[in-house]
VOVO-115531 format. One record per residue: residue number from 1; residue in one letter; x, y negated, z negated of N, C-alpha, C, CB in turn. Coordinates in steps of 0.1 Angstrom, whole numbers, padded with zeros to 4 digits. Glycine has a CB too. Example, Ala and Ser with C-alpha at 12.3 -4.5 7.8 and 13.67 -1.06 7.14 Angstrom:
<sites>
- 1; A; 0132; 0057; -0078; 0123; 0045; -0078; 0132; 0033; -0078; 0113; 0045; -0090
- 2; S; 0128; 0022; -0071; 0137; 0011; -0071; 0129; 0000; -0079; 0141; 0006; -0057
</sites>
This chain:
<sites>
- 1; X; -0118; -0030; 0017; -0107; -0032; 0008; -0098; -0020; 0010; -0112; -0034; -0007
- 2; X; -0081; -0021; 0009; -0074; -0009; 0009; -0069; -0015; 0000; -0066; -0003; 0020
- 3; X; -0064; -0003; -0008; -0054; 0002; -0020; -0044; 0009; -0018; -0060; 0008; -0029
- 4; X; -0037; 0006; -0015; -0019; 0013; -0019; -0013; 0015; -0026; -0008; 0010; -0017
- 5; X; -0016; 0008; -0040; -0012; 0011; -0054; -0017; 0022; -0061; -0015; 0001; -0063
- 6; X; -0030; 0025; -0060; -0034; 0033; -0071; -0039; 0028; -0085; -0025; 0040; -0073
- 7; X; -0035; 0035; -0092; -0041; 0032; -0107; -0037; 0016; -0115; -0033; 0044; -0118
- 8; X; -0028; 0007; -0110; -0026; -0003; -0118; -0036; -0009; -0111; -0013; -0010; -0120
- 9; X; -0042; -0010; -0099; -0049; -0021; -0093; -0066; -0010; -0086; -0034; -0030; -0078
- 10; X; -0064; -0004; -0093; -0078; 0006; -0088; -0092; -0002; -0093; -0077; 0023; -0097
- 11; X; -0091; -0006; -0104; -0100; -0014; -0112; -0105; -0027; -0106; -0094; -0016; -0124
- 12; X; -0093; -0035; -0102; -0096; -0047; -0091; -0100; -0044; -0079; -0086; -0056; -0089
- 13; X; -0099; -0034; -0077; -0098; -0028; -0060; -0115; -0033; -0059; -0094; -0006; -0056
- 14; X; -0124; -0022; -0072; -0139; -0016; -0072; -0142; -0030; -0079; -0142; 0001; -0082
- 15; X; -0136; -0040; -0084; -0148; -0052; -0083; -0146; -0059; -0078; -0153; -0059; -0090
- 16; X; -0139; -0059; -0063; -0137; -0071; -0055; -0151; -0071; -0043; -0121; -0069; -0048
- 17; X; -0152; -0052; -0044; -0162; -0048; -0032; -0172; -0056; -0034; -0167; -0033; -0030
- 18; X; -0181; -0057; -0024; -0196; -0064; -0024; -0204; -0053; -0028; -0202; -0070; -0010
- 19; X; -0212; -0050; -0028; -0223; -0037; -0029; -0219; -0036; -0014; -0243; -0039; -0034
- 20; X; -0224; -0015; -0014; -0221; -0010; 0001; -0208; -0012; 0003; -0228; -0016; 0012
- 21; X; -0200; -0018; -0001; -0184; -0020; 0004; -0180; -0002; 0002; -0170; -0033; -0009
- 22; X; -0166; -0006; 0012; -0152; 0003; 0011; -0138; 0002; 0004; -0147; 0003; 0023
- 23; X; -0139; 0009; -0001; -0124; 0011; -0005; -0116; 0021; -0001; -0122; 0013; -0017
- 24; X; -0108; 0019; 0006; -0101; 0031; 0013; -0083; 0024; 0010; -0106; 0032; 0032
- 25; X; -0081; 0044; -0002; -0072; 0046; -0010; -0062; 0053; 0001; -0076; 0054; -0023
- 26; X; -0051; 0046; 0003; -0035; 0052; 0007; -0025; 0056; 0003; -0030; 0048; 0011
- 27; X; -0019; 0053; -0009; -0015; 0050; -0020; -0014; 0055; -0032; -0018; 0042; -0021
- 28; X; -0003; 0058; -0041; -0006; 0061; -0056; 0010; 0054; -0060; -0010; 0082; -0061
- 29; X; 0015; 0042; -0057; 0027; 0043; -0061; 0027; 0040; -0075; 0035; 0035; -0053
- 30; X; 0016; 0036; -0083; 0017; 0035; -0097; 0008; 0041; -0106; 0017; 0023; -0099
- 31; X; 0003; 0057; -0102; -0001; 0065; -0107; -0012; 0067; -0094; -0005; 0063; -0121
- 32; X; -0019; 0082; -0098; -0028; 0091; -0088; -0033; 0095; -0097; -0024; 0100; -0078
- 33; X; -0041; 0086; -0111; -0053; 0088; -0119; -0057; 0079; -0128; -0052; 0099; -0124
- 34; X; -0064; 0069; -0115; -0068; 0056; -0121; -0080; 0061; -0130; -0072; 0043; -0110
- 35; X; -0090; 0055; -0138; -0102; 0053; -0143; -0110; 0052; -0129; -0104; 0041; -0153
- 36; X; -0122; 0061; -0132; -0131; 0061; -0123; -0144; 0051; -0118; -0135; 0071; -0127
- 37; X; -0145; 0048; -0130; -0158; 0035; -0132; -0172; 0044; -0119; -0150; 0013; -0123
- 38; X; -0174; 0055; -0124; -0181; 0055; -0114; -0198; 0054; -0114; -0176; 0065; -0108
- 39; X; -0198; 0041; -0128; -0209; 0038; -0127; -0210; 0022; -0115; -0212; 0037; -0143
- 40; X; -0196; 0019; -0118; -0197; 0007; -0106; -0199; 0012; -0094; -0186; -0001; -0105
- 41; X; -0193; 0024; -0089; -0195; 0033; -0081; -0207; 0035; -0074; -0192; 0042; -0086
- 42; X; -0217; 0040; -0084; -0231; 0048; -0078; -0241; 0037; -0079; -0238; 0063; -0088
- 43; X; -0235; 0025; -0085; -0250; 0014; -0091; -0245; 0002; -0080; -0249; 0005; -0113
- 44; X; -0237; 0000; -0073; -0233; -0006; -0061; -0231; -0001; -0044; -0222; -0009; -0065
- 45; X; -0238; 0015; -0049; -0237; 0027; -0035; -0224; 0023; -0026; -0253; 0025; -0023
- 46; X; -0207; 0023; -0036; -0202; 0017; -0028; -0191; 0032; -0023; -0197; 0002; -0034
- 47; X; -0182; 0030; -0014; -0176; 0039; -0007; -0163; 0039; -0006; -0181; 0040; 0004
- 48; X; -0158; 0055; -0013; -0142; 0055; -0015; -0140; 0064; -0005; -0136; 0061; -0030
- 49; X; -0128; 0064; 0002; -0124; 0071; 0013; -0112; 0070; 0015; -0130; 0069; 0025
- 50; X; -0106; 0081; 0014; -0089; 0087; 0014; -0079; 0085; 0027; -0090; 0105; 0012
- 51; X; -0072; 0080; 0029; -0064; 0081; 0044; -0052; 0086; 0042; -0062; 0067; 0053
- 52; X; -0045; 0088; 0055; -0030; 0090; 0055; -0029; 0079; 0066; -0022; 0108; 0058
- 53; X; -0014; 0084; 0065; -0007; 0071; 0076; -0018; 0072; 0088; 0012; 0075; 0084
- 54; X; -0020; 0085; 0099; -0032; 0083; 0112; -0018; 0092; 0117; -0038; 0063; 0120
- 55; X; -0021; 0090; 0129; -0021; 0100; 0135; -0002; 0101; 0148; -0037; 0098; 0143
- 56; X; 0004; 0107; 0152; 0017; 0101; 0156; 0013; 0091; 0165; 0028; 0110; 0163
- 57; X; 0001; 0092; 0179; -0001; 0078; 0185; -0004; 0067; 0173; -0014; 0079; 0197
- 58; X; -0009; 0067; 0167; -0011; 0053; 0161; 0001; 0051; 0153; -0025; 0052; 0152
- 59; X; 0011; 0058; 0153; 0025; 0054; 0149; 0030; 0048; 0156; 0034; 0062; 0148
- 60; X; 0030; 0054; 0173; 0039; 0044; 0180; 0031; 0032; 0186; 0048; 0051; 0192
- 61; X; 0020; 0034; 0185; 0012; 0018; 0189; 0016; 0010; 0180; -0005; 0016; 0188
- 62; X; 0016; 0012; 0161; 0024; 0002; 0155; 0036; -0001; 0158; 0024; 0003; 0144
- 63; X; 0048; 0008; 0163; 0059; 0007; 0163; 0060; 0000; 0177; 0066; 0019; 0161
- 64; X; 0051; -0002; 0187; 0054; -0009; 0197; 0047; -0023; 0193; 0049; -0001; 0211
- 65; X; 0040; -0022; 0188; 0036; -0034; 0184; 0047; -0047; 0173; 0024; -0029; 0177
- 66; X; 0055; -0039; 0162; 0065; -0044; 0156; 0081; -0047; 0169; 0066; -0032; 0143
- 67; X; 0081; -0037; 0177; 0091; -0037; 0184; 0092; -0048; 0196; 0092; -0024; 0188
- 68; X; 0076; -0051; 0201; 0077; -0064; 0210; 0078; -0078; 0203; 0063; -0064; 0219
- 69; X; 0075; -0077; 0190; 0075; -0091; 0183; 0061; -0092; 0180; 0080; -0103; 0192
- 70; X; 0052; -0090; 0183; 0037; -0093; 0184; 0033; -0093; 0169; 0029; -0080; 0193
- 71; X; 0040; -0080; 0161; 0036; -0080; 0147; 0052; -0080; 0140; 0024; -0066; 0142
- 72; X; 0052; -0090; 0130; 0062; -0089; 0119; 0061; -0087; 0108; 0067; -0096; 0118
- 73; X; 0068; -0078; 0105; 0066; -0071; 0087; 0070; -0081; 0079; 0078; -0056; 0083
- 74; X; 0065; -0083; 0071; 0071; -0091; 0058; 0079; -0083; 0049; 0060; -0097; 0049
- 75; X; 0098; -0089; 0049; 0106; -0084; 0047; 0111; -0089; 0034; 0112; -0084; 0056
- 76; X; 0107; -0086; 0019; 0111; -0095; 0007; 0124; -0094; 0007; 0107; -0093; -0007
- 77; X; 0134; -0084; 0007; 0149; -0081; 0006; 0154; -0073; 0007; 0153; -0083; -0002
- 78; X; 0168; -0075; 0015; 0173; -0060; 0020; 0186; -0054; 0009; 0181; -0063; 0038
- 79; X; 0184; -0047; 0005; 0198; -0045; 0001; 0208; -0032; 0010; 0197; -0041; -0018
- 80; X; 0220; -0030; 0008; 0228; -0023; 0010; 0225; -0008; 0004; 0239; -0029; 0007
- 81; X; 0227; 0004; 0012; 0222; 0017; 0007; 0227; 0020; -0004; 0224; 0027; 0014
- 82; X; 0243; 0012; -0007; 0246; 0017; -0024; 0245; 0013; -0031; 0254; 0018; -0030
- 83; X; 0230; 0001; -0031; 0226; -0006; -0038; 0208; -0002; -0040; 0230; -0019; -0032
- 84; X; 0209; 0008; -0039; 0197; 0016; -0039; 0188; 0017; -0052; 0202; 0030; -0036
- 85; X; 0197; 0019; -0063; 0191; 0016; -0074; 0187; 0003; -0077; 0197; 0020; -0082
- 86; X; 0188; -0006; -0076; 0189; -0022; -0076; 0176; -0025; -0072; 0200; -0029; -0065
- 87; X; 0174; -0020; -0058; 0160; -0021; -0048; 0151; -0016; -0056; 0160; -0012; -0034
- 88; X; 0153; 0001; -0062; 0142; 0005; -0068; 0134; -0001; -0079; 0145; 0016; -0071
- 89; X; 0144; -0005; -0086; 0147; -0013; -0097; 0136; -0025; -0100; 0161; -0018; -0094
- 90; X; 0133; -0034; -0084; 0128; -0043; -0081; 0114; -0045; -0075; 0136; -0047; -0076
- 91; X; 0115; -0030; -0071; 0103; -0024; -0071; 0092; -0020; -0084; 0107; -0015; -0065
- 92; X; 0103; -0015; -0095; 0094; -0011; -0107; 0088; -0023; -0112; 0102; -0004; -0118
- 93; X; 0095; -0036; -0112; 0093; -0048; -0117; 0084; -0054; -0109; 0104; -0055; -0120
- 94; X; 0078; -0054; -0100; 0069; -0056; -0091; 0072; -0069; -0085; 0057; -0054; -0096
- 95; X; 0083; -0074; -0087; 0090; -0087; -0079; 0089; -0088; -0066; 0104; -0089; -0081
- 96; X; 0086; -0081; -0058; 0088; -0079; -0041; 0078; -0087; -0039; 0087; -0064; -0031
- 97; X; 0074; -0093; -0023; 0065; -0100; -0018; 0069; -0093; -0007; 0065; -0114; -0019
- 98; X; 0063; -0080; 0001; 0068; -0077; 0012; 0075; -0064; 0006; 0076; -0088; 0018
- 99; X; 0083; -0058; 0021; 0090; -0047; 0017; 0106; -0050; 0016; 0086; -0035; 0028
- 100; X; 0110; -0037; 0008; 0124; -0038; 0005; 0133; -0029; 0017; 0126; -0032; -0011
- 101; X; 0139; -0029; 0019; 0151; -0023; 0031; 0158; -0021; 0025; 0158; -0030; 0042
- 102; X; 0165; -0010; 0029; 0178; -0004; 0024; 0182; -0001; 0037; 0178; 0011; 0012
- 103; X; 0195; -0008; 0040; 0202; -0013; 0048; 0214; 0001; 0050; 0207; -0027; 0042
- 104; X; 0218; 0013; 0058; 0226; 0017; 0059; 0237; 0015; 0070; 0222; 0026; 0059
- 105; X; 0245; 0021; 0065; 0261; 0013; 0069; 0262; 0022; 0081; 0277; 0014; 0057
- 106; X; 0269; 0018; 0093; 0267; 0023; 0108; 0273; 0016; 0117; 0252; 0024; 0112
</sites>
């Protein structure tokens, strides 16, 4: 299981696992101090582990990967860069399906 959110969805994260599962946290965009539960934790021997993005090759293996077509991002909506607040906006409200773009003028 990965988690990118953090604290609103930390709780669903740790009972989706099986016993022995993973959860590997990337993420805090809606706090970086969920509830611990870490009786679900030690009574399921299950396993939290921290990442960052990886490493610059595994940057551009994704970026060659998005750049041949092979993989496509799911893109909910782009707006324009002076429309920046708007985006964020739509972010707080958790309306996206996908990512948001901010589109600069060029």
């Amino acid at each position: 299981m990965i988690d990118t959110v953090g604290e609103a969805t930390w709780s669903h994260s740790l009972k989706a696992l099986v016993p022995g599962g993973t959860l590997v946290t990337m993420g805090a965009t809606s706090g970086s101090e969920p509830p611990a539960d870490l009786k679900r934790i030690f009574y399921r021997q299950l396993r939290v582990i921290g990442s960052t993005m990886g490493t610059r090759e595994d940057f551009e293996a994704v970026y060659d990967l998005v750049a041949s077509g092979k993989v496509k991002p799911v893109v909910d909506e782009v707006f324009p860069l002076a429309e920046a607040a708007a985006a964020h906006e739509r972010l707080e409200r958790g309306e996206q399906l996908g990512k948001i773009v901010l589109r600069i003028p060029g």
